[in-house]
Each structure stands twice: as C-alpha cells, then as structure tokens.
N, C-alpha and C positions, 0 to 999 in steps of 0.2 A: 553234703548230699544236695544233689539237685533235683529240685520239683520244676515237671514239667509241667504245664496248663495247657490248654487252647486259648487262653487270653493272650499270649504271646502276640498272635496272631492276629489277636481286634488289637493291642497298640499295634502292631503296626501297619494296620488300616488308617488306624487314626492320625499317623505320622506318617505316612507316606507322603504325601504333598503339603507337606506346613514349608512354605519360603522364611530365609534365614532372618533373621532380627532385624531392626531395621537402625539407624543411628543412633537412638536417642538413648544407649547404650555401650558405653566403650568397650567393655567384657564379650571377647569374643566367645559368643552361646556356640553349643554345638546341639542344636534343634533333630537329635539322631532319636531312633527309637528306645526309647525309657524302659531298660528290659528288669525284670525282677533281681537278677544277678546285680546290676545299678544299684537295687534298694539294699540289699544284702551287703554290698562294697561298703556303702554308705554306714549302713550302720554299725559295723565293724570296725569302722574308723575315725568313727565321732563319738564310739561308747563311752571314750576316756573324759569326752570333754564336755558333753550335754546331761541332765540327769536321765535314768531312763524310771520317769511319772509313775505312779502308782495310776493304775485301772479300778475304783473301789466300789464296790455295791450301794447303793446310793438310799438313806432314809426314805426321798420323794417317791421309791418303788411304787409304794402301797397306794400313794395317794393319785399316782396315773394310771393304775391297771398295769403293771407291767415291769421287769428284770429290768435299771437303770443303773448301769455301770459309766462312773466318771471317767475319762481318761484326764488328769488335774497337770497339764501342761502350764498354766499358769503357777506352775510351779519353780518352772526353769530360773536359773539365775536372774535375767534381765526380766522376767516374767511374761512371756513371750514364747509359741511354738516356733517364733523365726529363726532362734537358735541353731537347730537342726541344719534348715537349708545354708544359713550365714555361714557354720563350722566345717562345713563341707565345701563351700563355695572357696571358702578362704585355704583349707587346707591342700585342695585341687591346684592352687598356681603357681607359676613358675617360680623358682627358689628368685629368679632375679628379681620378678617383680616383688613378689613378698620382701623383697630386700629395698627397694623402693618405696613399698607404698601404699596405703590406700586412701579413696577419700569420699564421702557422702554426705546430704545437702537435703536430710528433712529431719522432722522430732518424731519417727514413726517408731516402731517396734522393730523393724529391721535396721535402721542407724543406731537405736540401742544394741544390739544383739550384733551387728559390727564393732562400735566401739570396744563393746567386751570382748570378744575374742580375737578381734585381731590383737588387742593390748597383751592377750593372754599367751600369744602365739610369736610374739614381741614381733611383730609389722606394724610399721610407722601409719596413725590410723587418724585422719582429719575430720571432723565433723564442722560443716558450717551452719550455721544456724539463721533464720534470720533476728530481727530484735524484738520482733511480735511474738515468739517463741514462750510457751512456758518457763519461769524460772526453773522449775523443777525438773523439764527437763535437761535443760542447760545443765544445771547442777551433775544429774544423774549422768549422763555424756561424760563430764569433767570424771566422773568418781571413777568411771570404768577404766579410766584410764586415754580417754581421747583429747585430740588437741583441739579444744572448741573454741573458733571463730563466730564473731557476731556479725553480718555484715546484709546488708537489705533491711528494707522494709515488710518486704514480702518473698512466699517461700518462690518464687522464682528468682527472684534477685539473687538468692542462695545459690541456686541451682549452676545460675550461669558464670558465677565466681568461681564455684566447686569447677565446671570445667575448664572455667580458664588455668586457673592454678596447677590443674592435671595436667593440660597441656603443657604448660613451662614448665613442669618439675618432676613428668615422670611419674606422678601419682596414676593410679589405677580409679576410673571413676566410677562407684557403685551406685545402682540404686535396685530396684526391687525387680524382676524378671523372670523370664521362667524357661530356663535352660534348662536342659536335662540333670545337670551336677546338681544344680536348685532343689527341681523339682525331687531329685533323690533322695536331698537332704530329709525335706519335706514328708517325704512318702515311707520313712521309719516308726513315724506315730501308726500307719496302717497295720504296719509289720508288727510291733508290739502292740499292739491290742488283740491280734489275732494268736500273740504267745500268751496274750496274761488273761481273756476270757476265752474259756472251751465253749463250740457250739453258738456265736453269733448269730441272729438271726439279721443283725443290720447296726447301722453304724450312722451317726449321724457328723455332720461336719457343717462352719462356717462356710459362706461360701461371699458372691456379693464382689467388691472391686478385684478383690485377688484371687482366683481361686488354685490358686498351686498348693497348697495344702490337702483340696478336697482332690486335687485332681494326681497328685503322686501317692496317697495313700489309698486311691482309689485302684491305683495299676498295682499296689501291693496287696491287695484286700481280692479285689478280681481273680488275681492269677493264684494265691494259698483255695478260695473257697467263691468258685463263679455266683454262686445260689447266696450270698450274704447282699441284704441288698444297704447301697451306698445311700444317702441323700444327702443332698445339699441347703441348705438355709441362707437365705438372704433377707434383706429389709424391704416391706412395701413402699417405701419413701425412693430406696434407689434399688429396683430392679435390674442390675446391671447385668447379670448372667443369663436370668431369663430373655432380656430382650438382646443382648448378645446371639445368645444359642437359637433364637428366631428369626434372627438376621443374619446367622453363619458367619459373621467376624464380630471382632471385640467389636462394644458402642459403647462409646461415653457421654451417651445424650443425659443418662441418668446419674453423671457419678458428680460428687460433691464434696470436693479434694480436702472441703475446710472446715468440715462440719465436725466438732471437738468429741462429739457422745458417738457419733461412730465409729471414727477411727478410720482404720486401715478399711473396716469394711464399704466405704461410702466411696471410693474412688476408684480407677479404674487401671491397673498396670500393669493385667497379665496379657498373655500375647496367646498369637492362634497355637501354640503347642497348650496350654494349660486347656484352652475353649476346645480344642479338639478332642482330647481326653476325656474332659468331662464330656462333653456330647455321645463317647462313644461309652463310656464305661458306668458315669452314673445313672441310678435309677430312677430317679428324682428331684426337683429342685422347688423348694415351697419356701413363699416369702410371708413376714409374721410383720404385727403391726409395732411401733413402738412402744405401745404401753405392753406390750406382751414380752418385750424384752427386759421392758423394769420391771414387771411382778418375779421375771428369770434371776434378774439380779437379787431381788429381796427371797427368793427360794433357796437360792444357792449362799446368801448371807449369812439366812438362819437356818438352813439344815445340813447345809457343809461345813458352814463357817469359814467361806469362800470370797475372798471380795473382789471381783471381776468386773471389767469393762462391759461395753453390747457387744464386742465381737468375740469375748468369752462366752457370752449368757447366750447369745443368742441360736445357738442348737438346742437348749432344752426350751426356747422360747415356742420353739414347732412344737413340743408335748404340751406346754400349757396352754399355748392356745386351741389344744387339740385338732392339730392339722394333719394330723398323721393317726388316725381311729384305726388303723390295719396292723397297727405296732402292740397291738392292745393282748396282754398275755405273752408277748416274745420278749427274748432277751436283747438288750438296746446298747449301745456302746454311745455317749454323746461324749464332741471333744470339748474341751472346757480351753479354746488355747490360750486364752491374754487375759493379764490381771492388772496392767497400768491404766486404773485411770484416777484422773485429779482430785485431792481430796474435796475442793469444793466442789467438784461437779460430780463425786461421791453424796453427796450432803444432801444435794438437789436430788439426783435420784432416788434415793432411800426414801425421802420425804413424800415425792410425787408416785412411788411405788406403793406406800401405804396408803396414800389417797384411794390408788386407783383401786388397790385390795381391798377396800368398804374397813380400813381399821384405822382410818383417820378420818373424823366430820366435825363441818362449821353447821352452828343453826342460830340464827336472830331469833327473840323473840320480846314484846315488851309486857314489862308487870308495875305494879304499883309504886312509885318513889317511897315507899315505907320500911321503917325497921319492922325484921324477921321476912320480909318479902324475899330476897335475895337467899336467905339462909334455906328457904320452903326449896327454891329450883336446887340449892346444892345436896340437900337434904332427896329428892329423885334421882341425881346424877350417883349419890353414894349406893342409894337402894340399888340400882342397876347397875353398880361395879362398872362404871365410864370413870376413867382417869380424865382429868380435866389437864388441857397443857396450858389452854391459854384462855382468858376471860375479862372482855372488856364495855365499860359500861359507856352510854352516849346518853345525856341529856338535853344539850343545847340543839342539835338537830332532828329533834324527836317530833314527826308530825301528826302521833296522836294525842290522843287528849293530856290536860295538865297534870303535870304532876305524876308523870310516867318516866321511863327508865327505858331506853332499851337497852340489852345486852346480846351480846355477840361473844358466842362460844364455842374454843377449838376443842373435842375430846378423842380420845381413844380410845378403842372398843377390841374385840375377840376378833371376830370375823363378821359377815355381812348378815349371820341371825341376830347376834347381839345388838347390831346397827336399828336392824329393825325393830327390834322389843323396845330398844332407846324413844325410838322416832316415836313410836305408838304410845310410850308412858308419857311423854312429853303433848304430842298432840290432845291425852286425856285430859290435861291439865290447864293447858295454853293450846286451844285451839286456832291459832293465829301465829304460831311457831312456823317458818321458815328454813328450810336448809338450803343449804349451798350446793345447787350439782355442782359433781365433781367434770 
C-alpha cells in the first residue's frame, strides 16, 4: 500500500538545489529526492541483516513528567544505528565492485559497522587505522572480520594511505556521507518507531557532526504523521548544526574530529543534502551541557541497564536537563543509537556522573590526634547511612594547632537530600568541616 503525504513535496523543496558531492568521496552519491518509498526499499532489504530494536516504555517516565519510549539501537551487532545506512550502502553496489572491494580509514562507528557487514556479505573490506588508535578498537575491526592495517601517526595519515591503495587496487573508498541510499538506510529507525509506538507525540534524535540519522528518519516520520514533532540534540561544546543551519551550509568552525567522549558526535561530515532536510523537516534543535549528558549516561546505566556512549545519552540528556518543558505529559520516542564506549573512559564517566548527581562528596575536616576521636566522626557517617569509599588522614602538613589530624573523606550518599542532612550533622559537630565543590 502506498501513503501519500504532502511532505513529498517539502523534501522536495528541500532537495531541489542541493549540488552533487564534492571529492572528498569516492562513492558516487546520488543527491535525488529521498522519497518515502526509498525508506520502505530500505527496509525491506536490510530486515535480514540489521536487528529490528525493541521501542520500550521506559522506568525514567515517572520521574520526567511524561510517556518515554527507548528506541535501544545500541543494540545492533557492532552497537551502532550506523548499521542501517552501512547494510544498505553496501548492498546497493555494483556486483563488480562488491567483487573488488572496500576500504575505510577511521575507528568510528561507521568503519565498525563496515567491517561487519561487508565481512558478512563476503566483500573484501580494509580497515586502516592509525597507531594512536585504541587497541580495542583495532581488536574489534580484526573480530568482525576486516583486514586492519596500522599505518600513520595520525588519523589523516590513514586517510590518505586508504586512498592511495584504493587507487592502485580498485578498492571502493568509504567514509561517512549522506547520499540518499545512506540517508535510507538511516531513516528505517523513523519507520519503526512509528510501527512499534501508536500515537507519537514526537521523537527525539542525536543530532551535532552527523546528522543523517535525524534527517532520514525525519522524511520517514514527516511523511506516516506531519503533526509528530522531530528534534534534534546536539552538545553546547560543538554546536555544529545549529550554527550550520544559521549559516545555510555545513560549518566546521565548531567540530572536534578527536575529542574521544564525543565521538561521532563532535565532528563534522554530513553534506547540504542531510543540512537541508533538517532545515526543512525538523522542529527543533537544542543543545545540552556535558554534565547533562553524564547524569544521561548514569540514568540510562541504572534504570535500563544500558551502557552507552554521549552520542547514545545524549537525546534523553534534553529531558534531563529539562530543555524541552512542552514534551511534559506527551508520549516521547528518544533514540538511544551507540553503546561503544571505552571501558576506561566508562569508569571516568560513571564516576564524574555521581559527582555531579550530589551521591558522591569529599569533605576535610580536622579533630584531635586522640584515640576514640576518629571512631566519634565514623560513628555520624554510620548514623546517616554515608558509605565511606575512601578516608585519608594528614599529619605532617597540618597548619593548625598541635597534635591534630586532618582527615579527608570520599562518601556516598542517596541523592542531594541525604548530602545535605550529611553536611549539616557534620557541620553540628566540626564546625570548620570543609567540602569539596563539585
């Protein structure tokens, strides 16, 4: 069956004068209008190979005001929404090429989600890497089945190996772009979400260097139901979309190709077909601080049991930091896409996310060098149920009077009430207690 829209007719306003790719691309794009039937091909014929996420009603409902359905994309194989548009990209080329070759030249979420499925679809699939690379990514590349090269110091050094080699050998040179095939793949998260929750009231998406995800499931989400409304989320650190779509072409004054806790989201590599789509079809585009993206991560940790990067977190990072107060009582779709990130800079986050939540605090204070003095402060920490993680005593640099102690101690608490009942039994006691802003 085919549904008609009138959104037909805004993409192709919006693609009417987008000019063709421009080098820095070997995959000849075909920059045509991105018609719903597009989305529909797409998903048809990636059913076999992508998983199709579960949409689930989300614990955090209650605690925002409002129906918060996940869509848990970070599910997919490579853990990655890039899947979609990668399985479609790859499936779309000519039997020769696919018989030749492909090859890409970064540690992103899309060279993973190449590796895998061209390996899966048995076309010959090169990954280069440079040597500053994570080992785990290297590793991961290796598992999926690609042939990883180590070669630079830096990720351009990669880059321009990767096309030499393409050159001499006939490889196909990938990297991230926003072709209509692309953007198809992409825009099937729209399509299922609008199968698995009745009645939408709005959707929310990553958005920031890339936005070919927010901007093909946006022409699928437009054209099922005009009245759902889209937004987009990006980081206050690199506002790359907003100041894009206020400039009318990409800009990458703000994008930060190397920054590890953003990811994909910090850089800039979508073209005027993704920027003009969103221009014409989203509703919105709001940018959240970083600490709003860690408290995102520690929410979606413990009440999904989710463990996501910032450019996973960072759509529900707009409800926490309450940017969006008009969503409040409506039904909300947020996409959860990427779950690769490092365990040590897992570790980091989690930690600096409980900080910021008020359930982790440092407080100095000094007491008397005597036995039972030391046991009196643990003896308040137990009264007030503080876990203590860490607790250290200083002597030799102690500038008050003799024969004192100071101690420095890390605890953990409930939430920011418990913090404060702490601070206040503490100052009753040791009025010269000290804490640590966070």
């Amino acid at each position: 069956m085919k549904i008609v829209s009138r959104n037909e007719e805004l993409l192709r306003d919006a693609l009417s004068c987008i000019p063709q790719p421009s080098s820095r691309t070997s995959l000849a794009s075909c920059n045509r209008l991105i018609r719903f039937e597009d989305i529909s091909a797409a998903a048809f014929k990636i059913q076999c190979g992508v998983q199709k996420t579960p949409c689930m009603y989300s614990r955090l409902s209650k605690q925002y005001g409002m129906d918060i359905y996940l869509k848990k994309e970070f599910l997919q194989y490579t853990g990655s929404v890039k899947e979609r548009g990668v399985l479609y990209l790859l499936m779309s080329l000519p039997q020769e090429q696919q018989r030749k070759g492909v090859i890409v030249a970064s540690d992103s979420n899309f060279s993973m989600a190449v590796a895998f499925h061209a390996s899966e679809l048995r076309v010959p699939v090169f990954v280069i890497l440079s040597t500053s690379t994570a080992p785990a990514r290297v590793k991961m590349c290796r598992d999926y089945g690609a042939m990883v090269i180590s070669y630079g110091t830096t990720a351009k050094d990669a880059q321009v190996h990767a096309r030499r080699l393409a050159q001499e050998n006939g490889y196909l040179y990938l990297e991230e772009e926003d072709s209509a095939v692309y953007l198809s793949g992409l825009g099937t998260v729209g399509l299922e979400m609008y199968e698995q929750v009745p009645k939408l009231d709005a959707v929310i998406f990553p958005a920031g260097g890339h936005c070919g995800l927010l901007a093909g499931s946006a022409a699928a989400l437009k054209h099922l139901n005009p009245q759902i409304s889209v937004i987009g989320v990006e980081s206050e650190s690199f506002p790359v979309l907003q100041q894009s779509l206020k400039a009318g072409h990409p800009n990458d004054d703000q994008a930060c190709n190397n920054h590890h806790f953003y990811g994909d989201v910090s850089g800039v590599c979508f073209g005027s077909n993704s920027l003009q789509l969103t221009g014409k079809l989203v509703d919105k585009v709001v940018a959240v601080r970083e600490e709003d993206i860690l408290i995102s991560m520690l929410r979606l940790l413990e009440y999904e049991r989710a463990t996501v990067d910032a450019e996973g977190a960072i759509g529900l990072a707009a409800l926490v930091a309450g940017k969006l107060p008009e969503l409040k009582g409506k039904r909300v779709a947020v996409v959860i896409c990427s779950g690769n990130l490092e365990l040590h800079l897992l570790q980091q986050c989690i930690a600096r996310a409980l900080t910021l939540d008020n359930r982790v605090c440092r407080f100095s204070l000094v007491i008397p060098d005597c036995p039972g003095d030391m046991s009196k402060l643990l003896e308040i920490l137990a009264r007030e149920e503080a876990r203590v993680l860490d607790i250290k005593q200083e002597r030799t640099f102690v500038t008050s009077e003799l024969f004192t102690v100071e101690v420095i101690c890390t605890v953990e608490t409930r939430d920011k009430i418990h913090t404060a009942q702490l601070r206040n039994a503490l100052l009753e006691r040791y009025p010269t207690t000290a804490w640590t802003e966070r």
